[in-house]
C-alpha positions as CSV (number, residue, x, y, z in Angstrom):
1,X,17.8,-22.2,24.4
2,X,14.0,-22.2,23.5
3,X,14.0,-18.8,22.9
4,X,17.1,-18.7,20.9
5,X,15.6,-21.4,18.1
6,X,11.9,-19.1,18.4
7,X,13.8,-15.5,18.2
8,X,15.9,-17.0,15.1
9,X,13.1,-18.5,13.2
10,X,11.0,-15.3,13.5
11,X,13.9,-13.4,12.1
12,X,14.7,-16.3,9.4
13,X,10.8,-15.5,8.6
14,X,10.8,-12.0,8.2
15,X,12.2,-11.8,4.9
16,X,9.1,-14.3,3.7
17,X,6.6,-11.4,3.9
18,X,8.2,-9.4,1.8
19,X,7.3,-11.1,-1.5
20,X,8.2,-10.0,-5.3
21,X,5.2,-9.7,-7.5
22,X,4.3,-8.5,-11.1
23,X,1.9,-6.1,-12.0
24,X,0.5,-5.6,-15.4
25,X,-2.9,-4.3,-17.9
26,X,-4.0,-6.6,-20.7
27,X,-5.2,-5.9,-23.4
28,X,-9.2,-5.7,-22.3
29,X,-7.7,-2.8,-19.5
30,X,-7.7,-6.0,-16.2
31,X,-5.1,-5.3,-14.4
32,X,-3.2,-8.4,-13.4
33,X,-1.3,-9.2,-10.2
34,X,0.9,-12.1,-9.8
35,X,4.0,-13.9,-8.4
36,X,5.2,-15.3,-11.6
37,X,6.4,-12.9,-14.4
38,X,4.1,-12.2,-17.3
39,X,3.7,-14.0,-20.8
40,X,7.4,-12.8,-22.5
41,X,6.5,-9.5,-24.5
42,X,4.4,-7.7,-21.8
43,X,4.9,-4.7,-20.3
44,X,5.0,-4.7,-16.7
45,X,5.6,-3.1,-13.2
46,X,7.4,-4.9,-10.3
47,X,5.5,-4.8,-7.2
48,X,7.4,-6.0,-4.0
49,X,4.7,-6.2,-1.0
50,X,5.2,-6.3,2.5
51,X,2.0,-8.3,3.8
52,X,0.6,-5.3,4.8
53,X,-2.4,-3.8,3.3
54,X,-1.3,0.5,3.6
55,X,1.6,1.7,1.6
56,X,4.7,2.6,3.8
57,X,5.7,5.5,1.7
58,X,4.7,6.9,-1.2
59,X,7.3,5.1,-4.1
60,X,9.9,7.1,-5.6
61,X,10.1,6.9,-9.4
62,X,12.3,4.1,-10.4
63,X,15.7,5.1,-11.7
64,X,16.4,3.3,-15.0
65,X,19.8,2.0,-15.9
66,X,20.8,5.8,-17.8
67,X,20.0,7.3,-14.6
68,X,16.7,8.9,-15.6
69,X,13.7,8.5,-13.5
70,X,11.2,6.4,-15.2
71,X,7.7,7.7,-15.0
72,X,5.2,5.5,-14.3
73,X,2.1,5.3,-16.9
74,X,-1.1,5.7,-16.4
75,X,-4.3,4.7,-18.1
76,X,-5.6,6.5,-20.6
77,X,-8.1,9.0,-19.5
78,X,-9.4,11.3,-21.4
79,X,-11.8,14.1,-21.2
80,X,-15.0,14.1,-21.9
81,X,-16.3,15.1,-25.1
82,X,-18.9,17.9,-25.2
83,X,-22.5,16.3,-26.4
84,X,-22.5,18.1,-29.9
85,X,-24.4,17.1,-32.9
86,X,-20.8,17.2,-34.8
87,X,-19.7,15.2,-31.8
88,X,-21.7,12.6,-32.5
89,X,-21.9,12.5,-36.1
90,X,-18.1,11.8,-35.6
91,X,-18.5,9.1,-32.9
92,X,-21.5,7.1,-34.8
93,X,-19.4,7.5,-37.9
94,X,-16.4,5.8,-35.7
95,X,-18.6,2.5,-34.0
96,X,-20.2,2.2,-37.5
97,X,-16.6,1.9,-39.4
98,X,-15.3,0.0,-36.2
99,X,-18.3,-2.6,-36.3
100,X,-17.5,-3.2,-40.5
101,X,-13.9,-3.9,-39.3
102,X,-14.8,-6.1,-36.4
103,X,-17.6,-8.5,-38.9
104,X,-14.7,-8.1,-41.6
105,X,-12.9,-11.5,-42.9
106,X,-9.4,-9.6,-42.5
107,X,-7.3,-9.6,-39.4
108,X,-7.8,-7.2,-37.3
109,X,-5.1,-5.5,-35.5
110,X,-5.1,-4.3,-31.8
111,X,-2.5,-2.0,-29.8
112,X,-1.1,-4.2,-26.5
113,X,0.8,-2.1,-24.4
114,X,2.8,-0.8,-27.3
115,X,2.8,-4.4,-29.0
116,X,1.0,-4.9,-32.3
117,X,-1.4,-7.8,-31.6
118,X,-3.9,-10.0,-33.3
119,X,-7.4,-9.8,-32.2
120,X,-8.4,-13.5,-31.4
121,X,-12.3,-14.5,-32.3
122,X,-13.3,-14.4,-28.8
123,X,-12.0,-10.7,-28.3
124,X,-13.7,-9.5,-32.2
125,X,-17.1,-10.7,-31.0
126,X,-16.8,-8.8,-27.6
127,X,-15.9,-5.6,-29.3
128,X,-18.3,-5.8,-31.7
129,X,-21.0,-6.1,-28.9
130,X,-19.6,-3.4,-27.4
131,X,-19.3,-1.3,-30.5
132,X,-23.2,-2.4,-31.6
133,X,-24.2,-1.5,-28.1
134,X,-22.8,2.3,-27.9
135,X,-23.9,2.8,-31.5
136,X,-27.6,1.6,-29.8
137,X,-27.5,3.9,-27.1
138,X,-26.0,7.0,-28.8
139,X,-27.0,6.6,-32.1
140,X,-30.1,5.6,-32.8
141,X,-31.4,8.2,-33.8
142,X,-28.8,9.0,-36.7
């Protein structure tokens, strides 16, 4: 009878470790995992895991509800750019007009995932660090 009441719990179990969770990129590029569902408005990707650390298969695209196969984005990556002096002339002219826009008083707008999105303060002073330090090491010279 012992066995009966182990073997059932261990099967009632089983369906525990396969958990539903949410995958999805904000708008710095972290990619986010998490049991609860993301703020309403954000693209996402539905993870289910199975305790296990390997993938069982490789997935299959998901099948949306018109019954084409949904392919799944990746990040941006682009290719390099060839070190050029026109090259550069065009990327210093880029930081400089993105660090006017950053110290501007006007909103500034950022793309989310698709979404249209308000920079807060926080995120306008870490770009313009960022901008200020690429236009230090790559254009200093200009």
């Amino acid at each position: 009878m012992r066995r009966l009441l182990i073997a059932t719990a261990l099967l009632l179990a089983a369906p525990l470790v396969a958990a539903q969770a949410y995958k999805w990129t904000d708008a710095n590029g972290t990619v986010h995992y998490s049991d609860a569902p993301p703020p309403q408005g954000t693209k996402y990707n539905k993870v289910t895991t199975s305790g296990s650390v390997e993938p069982l298969a490789t997935p299959a695209p998901a099948v949306t509800s018109d019954g084409s196969a949904e392919v799944p984005t990746k990040p941006n990556t682009t290719q390099p750019v060839a070190d050029t002096p026109e090259n550069r002339a065009k990327l210093c002219s880029n930081l400089k007009s993105n660090m006017e826009t950053l110290k501007s008083q006007g909103p500034v707008v950022m793309d989310d995932g698709g979404q249209q999105k308000v920079m807060s303060t926080d995120q306008r002073k870490q770009q313009q660090a960022a901008a200020q330090s690429q236009y230090q090491q790559y254009c200093s010279g200009s």
